[in-house]
KOLLO-501480 format. One record per residue (C-alpha): x, y, z; residue number from 1. Coordinates in Angstrom, 3 decimals. Layout:
BEGIN
DRENDO       xx       yy       zz resi
DRENDO        X        Y        Z  NUM
...
***
This chain:
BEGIN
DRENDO       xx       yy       zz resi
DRENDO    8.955   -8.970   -2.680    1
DRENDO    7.876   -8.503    0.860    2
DRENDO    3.821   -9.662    1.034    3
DRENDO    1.562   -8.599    4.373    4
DRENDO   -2.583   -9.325    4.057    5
DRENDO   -4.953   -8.119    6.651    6
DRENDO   -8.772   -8.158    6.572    7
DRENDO   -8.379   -8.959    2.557    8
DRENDO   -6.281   -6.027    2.154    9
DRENDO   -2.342   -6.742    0.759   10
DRENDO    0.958   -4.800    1.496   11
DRENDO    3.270   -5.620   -1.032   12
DRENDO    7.390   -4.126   -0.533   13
DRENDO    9.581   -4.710   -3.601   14
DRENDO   13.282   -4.659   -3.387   15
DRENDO   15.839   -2.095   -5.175   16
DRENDO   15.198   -3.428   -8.349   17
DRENDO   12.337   -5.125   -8.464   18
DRENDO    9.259   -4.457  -10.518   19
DRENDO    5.827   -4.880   -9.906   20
DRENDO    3.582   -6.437  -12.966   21
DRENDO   -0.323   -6.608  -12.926   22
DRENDO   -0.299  -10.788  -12.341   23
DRENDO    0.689   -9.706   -8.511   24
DRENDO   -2.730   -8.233   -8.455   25
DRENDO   -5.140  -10.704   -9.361   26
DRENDO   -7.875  -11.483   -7.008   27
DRENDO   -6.712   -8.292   -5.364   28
DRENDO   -9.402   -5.651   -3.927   29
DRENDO   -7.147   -3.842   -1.921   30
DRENDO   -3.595   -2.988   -2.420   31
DRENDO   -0.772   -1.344   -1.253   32
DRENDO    2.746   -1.079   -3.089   33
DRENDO    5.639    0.347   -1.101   34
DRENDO    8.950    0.668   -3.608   35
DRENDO   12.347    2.335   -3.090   36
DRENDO   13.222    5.327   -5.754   37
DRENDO   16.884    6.289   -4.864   38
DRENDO   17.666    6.573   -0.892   39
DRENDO   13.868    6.953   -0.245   40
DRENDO   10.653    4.892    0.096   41
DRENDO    7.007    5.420   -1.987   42
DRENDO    4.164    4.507   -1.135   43
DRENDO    0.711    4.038   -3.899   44
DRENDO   -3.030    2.906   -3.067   45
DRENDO   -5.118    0.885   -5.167   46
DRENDO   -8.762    0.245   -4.653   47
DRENDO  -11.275   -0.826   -7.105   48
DRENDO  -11.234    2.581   -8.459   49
DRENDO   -7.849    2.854   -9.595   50
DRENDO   -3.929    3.844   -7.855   51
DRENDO   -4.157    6.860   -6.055   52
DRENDO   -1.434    8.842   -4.058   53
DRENDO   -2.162    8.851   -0.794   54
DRENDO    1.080   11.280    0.468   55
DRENDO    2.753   13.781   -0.838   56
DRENDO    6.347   12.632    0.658   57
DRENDO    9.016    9.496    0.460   58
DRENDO    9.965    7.862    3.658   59
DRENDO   13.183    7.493    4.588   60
DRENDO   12.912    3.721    5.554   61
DRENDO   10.191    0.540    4.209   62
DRENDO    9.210    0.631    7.698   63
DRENDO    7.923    3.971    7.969   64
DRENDO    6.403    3.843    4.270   65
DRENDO    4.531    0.470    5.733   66
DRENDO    3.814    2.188    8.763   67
DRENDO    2.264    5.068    6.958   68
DRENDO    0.408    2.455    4.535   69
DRENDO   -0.837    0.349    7.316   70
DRENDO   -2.463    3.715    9.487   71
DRENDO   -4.052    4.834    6.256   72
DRENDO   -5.860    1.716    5.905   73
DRENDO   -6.966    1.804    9.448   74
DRENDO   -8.298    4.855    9.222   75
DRENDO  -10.029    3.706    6.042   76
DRENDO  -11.549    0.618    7.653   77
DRENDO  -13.319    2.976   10.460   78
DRENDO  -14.886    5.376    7.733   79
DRENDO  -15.979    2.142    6.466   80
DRENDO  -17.320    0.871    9.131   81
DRENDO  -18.568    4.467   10.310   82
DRENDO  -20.903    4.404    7.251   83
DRENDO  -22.207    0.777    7.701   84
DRENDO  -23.791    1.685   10.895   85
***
């Protein structure tokens, strides 16, 4: 497992193989859980609400499922901050 935290928000990458369980979330707000299914990459969200798909599409590499993670919470953090002010 491959672990990446900006502004309180986690990327997690498991390996072929590897699971996920719920004690890899505690304290966690924000999380993001790339995981390879076959020759492909996912990608899942999880905010206090609950996991939610955020694309409709595996990646061909980590990097580009990280990649895509990493821009949606960018974009996130501006909508935030869009509202705050």
């Amino acid at each position: 497992m491959r672990k990446f935290v900006s502004a309180a928000t986690t990327f997690i990458t498991l390996s072929q193989g590897e699971r996920f369980e719920e004690i890899d979330m505690a304290d966690l707000c924000q999380l993001y859980v790339i995981w390879p299914v076959d020759d492909q990459w996912r990608v899942r969200y999880k905010w206090l609400k609950g996991w939610e798909s955020i694309c409709d599409v595996d990646f061909d590499t980590d990097n580009a499922a990280l990649v895509y993670a990493y821009e949606h919470f960018l974009k996130n953090e501006s909508l935030k901050k869009s509202i705050k002010d």
